[in-house]
C-alpha positions, 0 to 999 in steps of 0.5 A: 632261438626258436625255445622262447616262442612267439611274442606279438603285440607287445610294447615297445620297450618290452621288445627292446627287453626281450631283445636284449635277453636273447643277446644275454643268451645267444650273443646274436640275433637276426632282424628277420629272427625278430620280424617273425617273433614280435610280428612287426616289421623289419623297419621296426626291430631295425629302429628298437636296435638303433636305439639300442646301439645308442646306449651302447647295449649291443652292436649292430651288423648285417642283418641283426645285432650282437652284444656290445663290447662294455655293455655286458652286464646289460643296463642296471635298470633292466636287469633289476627288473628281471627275476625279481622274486628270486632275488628278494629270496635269495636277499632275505636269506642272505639278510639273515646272515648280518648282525647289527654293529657288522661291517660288510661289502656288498657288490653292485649287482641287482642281486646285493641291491634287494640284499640292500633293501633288506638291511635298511634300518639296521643298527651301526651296520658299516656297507663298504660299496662299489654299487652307487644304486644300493649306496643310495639306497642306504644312505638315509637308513642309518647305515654308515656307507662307504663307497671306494674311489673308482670310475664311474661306469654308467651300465651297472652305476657302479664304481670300477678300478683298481682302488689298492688296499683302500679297504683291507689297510683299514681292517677286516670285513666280516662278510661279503656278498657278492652277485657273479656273471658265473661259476665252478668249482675249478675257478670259483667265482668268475666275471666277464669284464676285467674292470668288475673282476678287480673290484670284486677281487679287492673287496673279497679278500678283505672279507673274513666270510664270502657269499655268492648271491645268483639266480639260478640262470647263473649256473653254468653261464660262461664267464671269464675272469675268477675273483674268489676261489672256491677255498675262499667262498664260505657259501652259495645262496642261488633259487630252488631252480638251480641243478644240484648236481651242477653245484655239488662239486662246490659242496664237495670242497666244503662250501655251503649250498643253500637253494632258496624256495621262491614263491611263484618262481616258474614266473620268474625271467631273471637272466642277470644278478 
């Protein structure tokens, strides 16, 4: 834990976010781990992970705290917050790709929610959505939005189940976007609750086009469930930071690769898409 440094003096709430991003990257960590990195006392990183706890974003143990069961993807709030100008890159590259008149699926990551952004004002564009935040956000643009039924799950303001055939006994999308929890070439794209991955699954199949959409922390994360082969992804839009040779084996089975350039991208902290 010692790689991300020493940080003293800083906000209540941006300890608590940086908490929550060492969790993302260990799945652990230690009161006196977090006495020594934020320069506070033990009695106050205890109260930051009780109130945590409190919304169900990690579990506490003896002696620090580990990710919670359900709040794996972390709050939507927060992660939106992370890696911003990555994803506005990689969201405008993507935009490029949709027509006016196109009906398209977009996922609930905070990724697809800048894509969102993006395509506010496009004319007779049809978001077939699981993600509540973009739905809003496209709602009052002209676009036709269309959200699956589903249970509402608070952490990522999505809708999650599995909806049947909702979307493909009504035809073909053209496209889909998609945000991923990780990825390789021997299970395609991947998510770690079971809840996202059938979603996801339902509305890739219904797409004739499937585009991944992740920051470069992405790239070689652990992650569980596949809801799209690689056979099925059409292509790969992620950072200038990525590793090409973590991504080649996609390229070599006919998939498209695309690492956007991201101004300013060394200031970027995304962990989350």
């Amino acid at each position: 834990m010692e790689r991300w440094g020493r940080v003293a003096g800083i906000a209540e709430h941006e300890r608590q976010q940086q908490v929550l991003r060492l969790l993302d990257v260990d799945g652990r960590v230690s009161v006196a781990d977090l006495v020594h990195r934020f320069g506070v006392t033990a009695v106050t990183i205890r109260k930051d992970l009780e109130v945590l706890e409190r919304r169900q974003l990690l579990a506490r143990v003896r002696g620090g705290a580990v990710s919670a069961d359900g709040a794996d993807e972390g709050a939507f709030e927060m992660r939106l917050r992370h890696g911003t100008q990555a994803k506005a890159a990689i969201a405008r590259a993507a935009a490029a790709l949709v027509p006016d008149g196109a009906a398209i699926a977009l996922d609930c990551s905070t990724t697809c929610y800048h894509l969102a952004q993006e395509l506010r004002g496009r004319r007779n564009l049809i978001v077939v959505t699981n993600g509540l935040r973009a739905a809003e956000l496209l709602s009052d643009s002209g676009v036709t939005v269309v959200l699956p039924g589903g249970t509402l799950r608070r952490s990522s303001w999505s809708v999650v189940g599995d909806f049947g055939d909702f979307v493909g006994s009504r035809g073909r999308l053209a496209m889909g976007f998609f945000g991923v929890r990780g990825l390789s070439r021997e299970h395609g794209l991947m998510e770690l609750t079971v809840e996202e991955t059938t979603v996801k699954r339902r509305l890739a199949a219904a797409c004739n086009e499937v585009y991944a959409l992740f920051d470069s922390s992405k790239v070689g994360r652990f992650a569980l469930h596949s809801f799209a082969p690689s056979q099925r992804i059409t292509a790969l839009y992620t950072d200038e930071g990525a590793d090409p040779d973590a991504l080649a084996g996609f390229a070599e089975v006919g998939v498209a690769v695309h690492r956007v350039p991201v101004a300013h991208a060394h200031t970027t902290t995304g962990t989350s898409a």
